[in-house]
C-alpha positions in Angstrom: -15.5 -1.5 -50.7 -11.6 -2.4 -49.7 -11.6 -3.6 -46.4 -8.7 -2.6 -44.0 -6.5 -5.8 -42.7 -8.1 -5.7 -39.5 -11.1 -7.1 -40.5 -9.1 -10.0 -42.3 -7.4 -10.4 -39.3 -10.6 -11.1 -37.2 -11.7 -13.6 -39.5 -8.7 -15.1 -39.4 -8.4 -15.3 -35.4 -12.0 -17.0 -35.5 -11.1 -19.5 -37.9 -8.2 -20.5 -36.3 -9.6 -21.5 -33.2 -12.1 -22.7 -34.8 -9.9 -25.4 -36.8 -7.8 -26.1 -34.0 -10.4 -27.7 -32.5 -10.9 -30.0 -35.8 -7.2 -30.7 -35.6 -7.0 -31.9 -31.9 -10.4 -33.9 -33.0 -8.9 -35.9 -36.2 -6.1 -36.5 -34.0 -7.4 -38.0 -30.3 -7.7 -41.4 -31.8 -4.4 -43.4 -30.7 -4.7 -44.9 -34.0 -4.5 -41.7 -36.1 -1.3 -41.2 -38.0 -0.2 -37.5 -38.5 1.5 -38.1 -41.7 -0.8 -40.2 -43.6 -3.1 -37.5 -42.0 -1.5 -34.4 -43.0 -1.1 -35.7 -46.9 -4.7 -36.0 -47.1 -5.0 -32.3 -45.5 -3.1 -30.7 -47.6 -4.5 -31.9 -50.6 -8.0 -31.2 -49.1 -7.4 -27.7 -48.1 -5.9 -27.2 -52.0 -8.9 -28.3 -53.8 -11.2 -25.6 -51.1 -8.5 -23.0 -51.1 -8.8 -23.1 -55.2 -12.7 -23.0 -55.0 -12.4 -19.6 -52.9 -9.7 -18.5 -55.3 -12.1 -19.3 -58.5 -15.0 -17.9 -56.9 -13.6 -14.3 -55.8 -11.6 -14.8 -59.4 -8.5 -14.5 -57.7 -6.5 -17.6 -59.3 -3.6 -16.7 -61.2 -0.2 -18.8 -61.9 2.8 -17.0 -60.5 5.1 -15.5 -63.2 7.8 -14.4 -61.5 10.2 -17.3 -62.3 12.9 -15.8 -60.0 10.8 -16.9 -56.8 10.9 -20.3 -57.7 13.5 -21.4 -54.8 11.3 -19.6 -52.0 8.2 -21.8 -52.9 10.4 -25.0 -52.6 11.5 -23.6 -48.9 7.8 -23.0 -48.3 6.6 -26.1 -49.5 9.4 -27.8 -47.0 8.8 -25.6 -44.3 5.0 -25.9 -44.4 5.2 -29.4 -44.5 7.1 -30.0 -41.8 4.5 -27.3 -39.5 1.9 -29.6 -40.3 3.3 -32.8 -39.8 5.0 -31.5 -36.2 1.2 -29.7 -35.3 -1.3 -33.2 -35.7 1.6 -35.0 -33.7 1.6 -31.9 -30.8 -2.2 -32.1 -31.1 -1.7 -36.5 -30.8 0.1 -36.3 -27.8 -1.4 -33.2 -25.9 -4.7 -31.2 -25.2 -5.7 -28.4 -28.0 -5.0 -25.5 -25.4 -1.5 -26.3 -24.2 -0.4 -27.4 -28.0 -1.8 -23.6 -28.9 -0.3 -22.2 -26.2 3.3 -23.7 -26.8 2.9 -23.1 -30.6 3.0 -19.1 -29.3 7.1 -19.3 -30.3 6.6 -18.9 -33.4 5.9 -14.9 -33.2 9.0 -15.3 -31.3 10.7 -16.7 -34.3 8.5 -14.8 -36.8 9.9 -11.2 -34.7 13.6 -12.3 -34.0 13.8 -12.8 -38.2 12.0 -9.9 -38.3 14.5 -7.8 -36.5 17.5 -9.6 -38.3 16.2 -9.5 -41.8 14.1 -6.1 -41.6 16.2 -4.2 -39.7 12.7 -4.0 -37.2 14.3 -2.9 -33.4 14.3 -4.8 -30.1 12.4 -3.1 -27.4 12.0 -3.6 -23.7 8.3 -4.8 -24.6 9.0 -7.0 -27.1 11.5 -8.7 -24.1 9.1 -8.5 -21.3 6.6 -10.3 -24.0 9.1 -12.8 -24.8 9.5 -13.6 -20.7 5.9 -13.0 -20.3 5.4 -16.5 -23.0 8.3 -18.2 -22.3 6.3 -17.7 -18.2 2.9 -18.9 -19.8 4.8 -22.2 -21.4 6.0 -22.8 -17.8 2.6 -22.6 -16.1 1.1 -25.4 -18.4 3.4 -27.9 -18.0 4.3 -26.5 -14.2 3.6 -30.2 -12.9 5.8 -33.2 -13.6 5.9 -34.1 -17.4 4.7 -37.5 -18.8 7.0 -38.8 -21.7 4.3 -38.3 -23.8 4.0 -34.3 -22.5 7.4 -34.0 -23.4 7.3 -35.8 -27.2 4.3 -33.4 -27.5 6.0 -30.5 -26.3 9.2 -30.9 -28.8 6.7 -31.5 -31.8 4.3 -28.1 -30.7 7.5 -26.2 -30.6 8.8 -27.8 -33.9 5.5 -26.8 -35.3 6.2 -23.1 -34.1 9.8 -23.0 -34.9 8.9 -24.3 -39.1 5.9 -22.0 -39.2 7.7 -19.0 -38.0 10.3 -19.3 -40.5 7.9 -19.8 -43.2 5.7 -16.8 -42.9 8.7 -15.1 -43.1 9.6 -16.5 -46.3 6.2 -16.1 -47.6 6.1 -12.4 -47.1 9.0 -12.0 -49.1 6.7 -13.7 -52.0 3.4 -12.0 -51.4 5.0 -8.3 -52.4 5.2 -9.5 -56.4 2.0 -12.0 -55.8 -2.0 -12.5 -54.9 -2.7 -14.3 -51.9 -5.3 -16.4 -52.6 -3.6 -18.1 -55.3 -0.5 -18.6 -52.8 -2.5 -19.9 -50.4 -4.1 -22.5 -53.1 -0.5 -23.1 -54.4 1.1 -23.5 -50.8 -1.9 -25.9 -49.6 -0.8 -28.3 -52.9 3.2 -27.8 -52.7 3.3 -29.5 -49.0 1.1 -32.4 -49.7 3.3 -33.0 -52.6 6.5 -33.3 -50.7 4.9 -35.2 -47.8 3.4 -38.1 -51.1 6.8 -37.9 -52.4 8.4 -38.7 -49.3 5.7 -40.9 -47.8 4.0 -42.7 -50.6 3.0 -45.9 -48.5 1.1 -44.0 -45.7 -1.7 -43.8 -47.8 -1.8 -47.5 -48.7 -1.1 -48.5 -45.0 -4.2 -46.5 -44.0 -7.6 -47.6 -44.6 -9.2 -45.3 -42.0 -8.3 -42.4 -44.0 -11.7 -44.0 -46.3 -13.9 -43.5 -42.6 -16.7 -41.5 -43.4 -16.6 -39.7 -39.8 -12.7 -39.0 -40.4 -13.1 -37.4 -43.6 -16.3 -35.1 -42.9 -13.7 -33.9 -39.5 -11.1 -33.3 -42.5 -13.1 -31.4 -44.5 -14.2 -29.1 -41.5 -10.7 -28.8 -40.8 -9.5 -28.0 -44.0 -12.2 -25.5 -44.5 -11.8 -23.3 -42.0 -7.9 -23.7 -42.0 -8.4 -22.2 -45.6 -10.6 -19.6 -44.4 -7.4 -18.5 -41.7 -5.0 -19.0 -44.2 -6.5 -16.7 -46.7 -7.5 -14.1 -44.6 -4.2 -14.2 -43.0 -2.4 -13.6 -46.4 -5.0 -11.0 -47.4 -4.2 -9.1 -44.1 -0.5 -9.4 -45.0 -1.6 -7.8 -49.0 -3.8 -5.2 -47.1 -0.2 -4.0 -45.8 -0.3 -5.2 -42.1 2.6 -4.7 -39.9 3.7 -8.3 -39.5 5.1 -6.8 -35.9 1.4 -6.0 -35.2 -0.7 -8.8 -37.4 1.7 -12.0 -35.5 0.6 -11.2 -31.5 -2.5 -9.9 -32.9 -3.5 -13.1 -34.2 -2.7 -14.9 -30.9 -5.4 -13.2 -29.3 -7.5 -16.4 -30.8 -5.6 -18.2 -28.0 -7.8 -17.6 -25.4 -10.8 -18.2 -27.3 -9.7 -21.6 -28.2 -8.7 -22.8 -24.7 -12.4 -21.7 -23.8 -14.0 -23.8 -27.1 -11.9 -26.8 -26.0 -13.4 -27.1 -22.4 -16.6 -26.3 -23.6 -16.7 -28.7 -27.2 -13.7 -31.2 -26.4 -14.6 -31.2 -22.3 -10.4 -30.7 -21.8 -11.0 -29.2 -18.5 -8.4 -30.6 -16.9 -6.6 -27.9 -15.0 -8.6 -25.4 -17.0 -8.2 -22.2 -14.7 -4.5 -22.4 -15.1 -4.7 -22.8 -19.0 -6.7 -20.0 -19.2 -4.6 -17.9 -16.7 -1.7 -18.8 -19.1 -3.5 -18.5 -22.2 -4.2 -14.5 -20.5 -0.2 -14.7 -20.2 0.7 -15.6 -23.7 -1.6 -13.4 -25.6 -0.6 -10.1 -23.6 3.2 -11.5 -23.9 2.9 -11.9 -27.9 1.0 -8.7 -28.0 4.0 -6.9 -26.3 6.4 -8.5 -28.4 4.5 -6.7 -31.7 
């Protein structure tokens, strides 16, 4: 039986939290590097995205030879999300790196408007206020210098991913999304080895038996949000209503980090803002 793109969408709210938590986990060691890091990802979630795709049957090579440019952008775009996120998740605790990374449905809806003509409206505003508000609460208190790197690269994160779900959705209306997601989990890790080729020499501890059963973890459910995501997107899902619906795994993640990764510092005002955020990128779908 076809399931409707709620259900994918639930999946992919759990998941996300879920790996968010693996993220801020690979990354707490001060001897973690997010590039080296996010090569070895991306490679990782290709090879499990690929198993799903072969074992639903859903792996087929793109054909239309047109789209070739928007991949590239992807693969750049992606990238660079990925690289920015394990640095944000470096530098500051999972909740407020998830709660900054909440502007990207406010890139994802301002492209929205300009490239699909989608309108404006007083809630979509108010939402806008009501996470740019939330943003403010965490960091209400003076900022470290290493608050503020972590801040620019969350935001960085949002600003590359936002763009490039955009993009994507122009390629998911001639093709499958699992085999885009297996595709666009190989095309980053490319660009990263091709820019980076030494990080993996420098970095024995990528070899560390502990790191690489947290990649794996990471990778997997990652895969699991990044599939469904897509097959809510194929299951035709307003992007105006799937984006702040998916932020809804906010709160949930704030509450998993207090409880898994003890971050309880200031913890009733995270999850007053987490509150904030998701009803602000709710309003803004």
């Amino acid at each position: 039986m076809l399931m409707n793109w709620e259900f994918f969408a639930f999946i992919s709210i759990i998941s996300t939290s879920i790996a968010a938590l693996f993220e801020r986990a690979l990354m707490r060691d001060d001897t973690s590097n997010p590039i080296s890091f996010a090569i070895i990802f991306q490679f990782v979630l290709g090879v499990i995205t690929l198993c799903l795709a072969l074992v639903f049957g859903k792996f087929i090579l793109p054909t239309d030879g047109t789209m070739w440019f928007r991949y590239i952008i992807s693969a750049f775009l992606w990238a660079g999300s990925t690289v920015a996120s394990l640095n944000a998740m470096k530098l500051l605790p999972v909740g407020e790196a998830i709660i900054i990374g909440t502007f990207n449905v406010i890139v994802t809806i301002t492209l929205g408007i300009i490239l699909f003509n989608e309108q404006l409206t007083q809630n979509a505003i108010l939402g806008t206020l009501l996470i740019i508000l939330a943003i403010l609460i965490v960091f209400s208190e003076k900022l470290s210098f290493k608050s503020k790197s972590g801040i620019i690269f969350a935001l960085l994160s949002a600003l590359f991913g936002g763009i490039a779900v955009i993009n994507d959705i122009f390629i998911l209306k001639t093709y499958e999304a699992f085999s885009y997601t297996t595709i666009m989990s190989f095309l980053p890790g490319l660009v990263l080895l091709s820019f980076f080729p030494k990080q993996l020499i420098k970095n024995y501890s990528l070899f560390n038996f502990k790191i690489i059963k947290t990649m794996m973890l990471l990778a997997f459910f990652y895969s699991i949000q990044a599939v469904t995501y897509y097959m809510a997107i194929e299951q035709n899902a307003p992007i105006s209503n799937l984006s702040p619906l998916s932020k809804s795994s906010i709160i949930l993640t704030v509450l998993l980090a207090a409880i898994f990764l003890k971050e309880r510092t200031h913890i009733p005002k995270k999850i007053f803002a987490a509150i904030i955020v998701t009803v602000g990128a709710i309003l803004v779908g």
